[in-house]
GUNU-114712 format. One record per residue (C-alpha): y, x, z; residue in one letter. Coordinates in steps of 0.001 Angstrom, whole numbers. Each point is the difference from the previous one (the first is absolute). Example, Ala and Ser with C-alpha at 12.3 -4.5 7.8 and 13.67 -1.06 7.14 Angstrom:
BEGIN
[node [-4500 12300 7800] a]
[node [3440 1370 -660] s]
//
This chain:
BEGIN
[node [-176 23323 -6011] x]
[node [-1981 -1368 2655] x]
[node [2916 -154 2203] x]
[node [2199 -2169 -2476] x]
[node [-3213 -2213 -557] x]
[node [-29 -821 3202] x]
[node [3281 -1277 267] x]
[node [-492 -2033 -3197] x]
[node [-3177 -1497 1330] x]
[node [1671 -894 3334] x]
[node [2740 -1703 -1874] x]
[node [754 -3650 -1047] x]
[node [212 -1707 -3505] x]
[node [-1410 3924 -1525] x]
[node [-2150 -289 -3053] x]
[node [-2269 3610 -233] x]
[node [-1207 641 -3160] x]
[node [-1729 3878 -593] x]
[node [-1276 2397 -2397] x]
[node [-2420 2305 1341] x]
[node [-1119 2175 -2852] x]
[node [-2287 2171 2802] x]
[node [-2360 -3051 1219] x]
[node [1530 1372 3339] x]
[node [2943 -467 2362] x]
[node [1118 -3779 -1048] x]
[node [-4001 -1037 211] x]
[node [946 -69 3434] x]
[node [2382 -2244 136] x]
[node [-1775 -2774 -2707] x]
[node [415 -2969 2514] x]
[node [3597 -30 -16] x]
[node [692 632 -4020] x]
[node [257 -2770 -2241] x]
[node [-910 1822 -2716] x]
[node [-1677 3385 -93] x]
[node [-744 2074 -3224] x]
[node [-2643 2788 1125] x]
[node [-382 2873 -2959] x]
[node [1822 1656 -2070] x]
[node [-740 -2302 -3661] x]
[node [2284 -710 -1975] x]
[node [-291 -3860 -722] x]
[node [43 -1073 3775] x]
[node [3220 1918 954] x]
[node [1895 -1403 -3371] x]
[node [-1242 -3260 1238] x]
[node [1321 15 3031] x]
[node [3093 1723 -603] x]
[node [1076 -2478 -2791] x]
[node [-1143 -3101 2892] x]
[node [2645 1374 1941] x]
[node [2490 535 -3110] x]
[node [-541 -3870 -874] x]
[node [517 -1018 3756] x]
[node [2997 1965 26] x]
[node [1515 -2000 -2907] x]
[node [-958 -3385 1453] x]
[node [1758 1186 3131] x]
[node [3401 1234 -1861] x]
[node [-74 -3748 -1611] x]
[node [210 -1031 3291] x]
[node [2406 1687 1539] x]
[node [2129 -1079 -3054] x]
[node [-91 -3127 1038] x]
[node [1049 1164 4160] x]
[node [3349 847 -630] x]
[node [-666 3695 1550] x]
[node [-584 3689 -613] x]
[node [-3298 185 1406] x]
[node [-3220 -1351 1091] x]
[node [-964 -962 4059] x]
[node [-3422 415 922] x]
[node [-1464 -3492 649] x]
[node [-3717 -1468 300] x]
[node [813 -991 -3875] x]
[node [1154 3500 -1378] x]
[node [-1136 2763 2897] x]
[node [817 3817 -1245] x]
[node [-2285 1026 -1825] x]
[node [-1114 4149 1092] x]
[node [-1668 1400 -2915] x]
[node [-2057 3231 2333] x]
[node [-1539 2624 -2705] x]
[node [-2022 2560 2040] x]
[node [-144 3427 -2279] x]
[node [2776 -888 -2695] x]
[node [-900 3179 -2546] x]
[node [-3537 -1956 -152] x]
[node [878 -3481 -1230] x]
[node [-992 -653 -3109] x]
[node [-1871 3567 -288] x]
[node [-3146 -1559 -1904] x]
[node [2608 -655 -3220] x]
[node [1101 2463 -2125] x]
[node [3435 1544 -507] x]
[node [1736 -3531 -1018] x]
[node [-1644 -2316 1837] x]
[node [1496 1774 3332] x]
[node [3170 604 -1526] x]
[node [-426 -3804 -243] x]
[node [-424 -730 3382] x]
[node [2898 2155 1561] x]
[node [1986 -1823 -2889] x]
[node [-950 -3464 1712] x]
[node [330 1339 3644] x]
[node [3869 987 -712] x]
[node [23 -3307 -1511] x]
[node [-922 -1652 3451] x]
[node [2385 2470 2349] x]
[node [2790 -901 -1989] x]
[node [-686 -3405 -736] x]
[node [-1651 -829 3607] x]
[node [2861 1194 2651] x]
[node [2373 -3157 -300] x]
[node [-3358 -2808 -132] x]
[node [-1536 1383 3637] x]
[node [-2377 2742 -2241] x]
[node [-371 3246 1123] x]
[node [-2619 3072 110] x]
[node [-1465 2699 1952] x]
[node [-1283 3286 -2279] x]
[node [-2124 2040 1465] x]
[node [-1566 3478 -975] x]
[node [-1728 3452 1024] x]
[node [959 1517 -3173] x]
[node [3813 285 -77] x]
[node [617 1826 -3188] x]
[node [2772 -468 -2909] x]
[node [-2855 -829 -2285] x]
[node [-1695 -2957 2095] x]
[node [3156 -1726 1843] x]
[node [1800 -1412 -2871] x]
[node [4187 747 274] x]
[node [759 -3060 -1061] x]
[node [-1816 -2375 2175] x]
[node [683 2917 2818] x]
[node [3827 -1022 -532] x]
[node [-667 -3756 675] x]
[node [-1409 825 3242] x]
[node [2627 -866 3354] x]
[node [-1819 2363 1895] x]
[node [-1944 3367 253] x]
[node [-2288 1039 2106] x]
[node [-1691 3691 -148] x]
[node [-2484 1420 2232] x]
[node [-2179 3127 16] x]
[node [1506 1334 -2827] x]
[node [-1206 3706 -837] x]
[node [3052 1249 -1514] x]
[node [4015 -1209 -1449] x]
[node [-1664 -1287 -3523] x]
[node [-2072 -2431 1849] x]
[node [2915 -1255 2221] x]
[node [2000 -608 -2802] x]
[node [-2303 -1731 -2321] x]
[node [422 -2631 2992] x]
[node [3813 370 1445] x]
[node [1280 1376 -3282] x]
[node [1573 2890 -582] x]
[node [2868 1216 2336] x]
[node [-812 -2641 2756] x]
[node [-1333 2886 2727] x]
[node [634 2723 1448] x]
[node [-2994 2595 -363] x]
[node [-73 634 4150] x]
[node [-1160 -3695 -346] x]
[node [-2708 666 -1601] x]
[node [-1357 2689 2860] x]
[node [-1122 -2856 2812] x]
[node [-3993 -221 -60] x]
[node [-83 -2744 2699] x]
[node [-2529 -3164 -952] x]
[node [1980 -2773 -855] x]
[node [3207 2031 -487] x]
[node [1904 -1297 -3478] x]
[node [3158 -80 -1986] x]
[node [2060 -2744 -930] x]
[node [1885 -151 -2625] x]
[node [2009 -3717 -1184] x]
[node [1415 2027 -3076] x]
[node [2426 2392 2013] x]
[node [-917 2856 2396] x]
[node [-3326 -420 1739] x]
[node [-347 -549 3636] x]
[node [-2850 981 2271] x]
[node [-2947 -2823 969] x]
[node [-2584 -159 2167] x]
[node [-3149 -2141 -969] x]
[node [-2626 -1156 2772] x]
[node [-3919 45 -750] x]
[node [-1606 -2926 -485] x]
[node [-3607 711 305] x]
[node [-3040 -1984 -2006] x]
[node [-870 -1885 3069] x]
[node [3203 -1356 276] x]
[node [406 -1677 -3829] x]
[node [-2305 -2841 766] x]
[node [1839 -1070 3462] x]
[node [3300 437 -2326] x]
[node [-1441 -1738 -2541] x]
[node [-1304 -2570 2424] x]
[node [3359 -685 1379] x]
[node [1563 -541 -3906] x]
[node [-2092 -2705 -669] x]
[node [690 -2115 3160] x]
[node [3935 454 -971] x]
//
């Protein structure tokens, strides 16, 4: 994650906003969001969530009115990166409903989003069939799975049939597989350590 943040916070016209039901990783990288929800409550994260579900609409008006199929970032409309660090925790101080709720909105704003410049990063320790939700999983352009302990974990992420179980085998930090909906490939991810966020973070907000 802190990898793909950095690019984001490098980049021009790129709107961060985060979820960081931990109080931990995004914390870090406060400066640079425009809008940070810290916790795992319900009310905040439906709050923000619809925000971005009501500036999605505004944004397919406009593009209506363009003449085209989809959205260029611009100073006006930058993409908006919704970052949620530990998915199977948001909304975990609701009950049952309530989180059903809020995976109900987030599919909402993956399928809705794509074509208006809105996007998301979903992050989480806990890959399991019971905390990644399928269908929001199925929204997702890519897949990224590291350290996982055995073929379930892997394909909560990829999905079933995306890997080969030799994949699975390489220990090496940073090692990954990638899957875009078809077979997965092999990726290697480079440490960035905590001295380095605020330098990154640093450099995002002169850009």
């Amino acid at each position: 994650m802190r990898v793909i943040l950095a690019g984001l916070a490098a980049s021009r016209n790129v709107c961060l906003v985060g979820i960081d039901p931990k109080h931990a990783e995004l914390s870090m990288w406060r400066p640079r969001f425009n809008r940070l929800v810290l916790g795992n409550e319900v009310e905040p994260t439906v709050t923000l969530i619809n925000d971005l579900l009501v500036e999605i609409q505004r944004r397919a008006e406009h593009l209506a009115t363009t003449q085209t199929a989809t959205l260029q970032p611009t100073n006006i409309n930058p993409w908006i990166v919704l970052v949620i660090d530990e998915w199977a925790e948001i909304g975990a101080a609701g009950d049952v409903k309530q989180r059903a709720h809020i995976n109900g909105l987030l599919r909402r704003y993956l399928s809705l989003g794509r074509a208006v410049g809105c996007t998301a990063v979903l992050v989480t320790q806990r890959p399991t069939n019971d905390s990644i939700d399928v269908g929001t999983r199925a929204l997702t352009t890519h897949r990224f799975a590291l350290k996982c302990g055995d073929r379930h974990q892997a394909e909560a992420i990829l999905g079933v049939g995306s890997f080969a179980l030799e994949q699975l085998h390489s220990s090496a930090p940073g090692r990954a597989l990638w899957s875009t909906g078809g077979l997965a490939s092999s990726v290697q991810f480079f440490n960035l350590t905590d001295e380095c966020v605020p330098n990154v973070v640093c450099a995002g907000l002169r850009v």
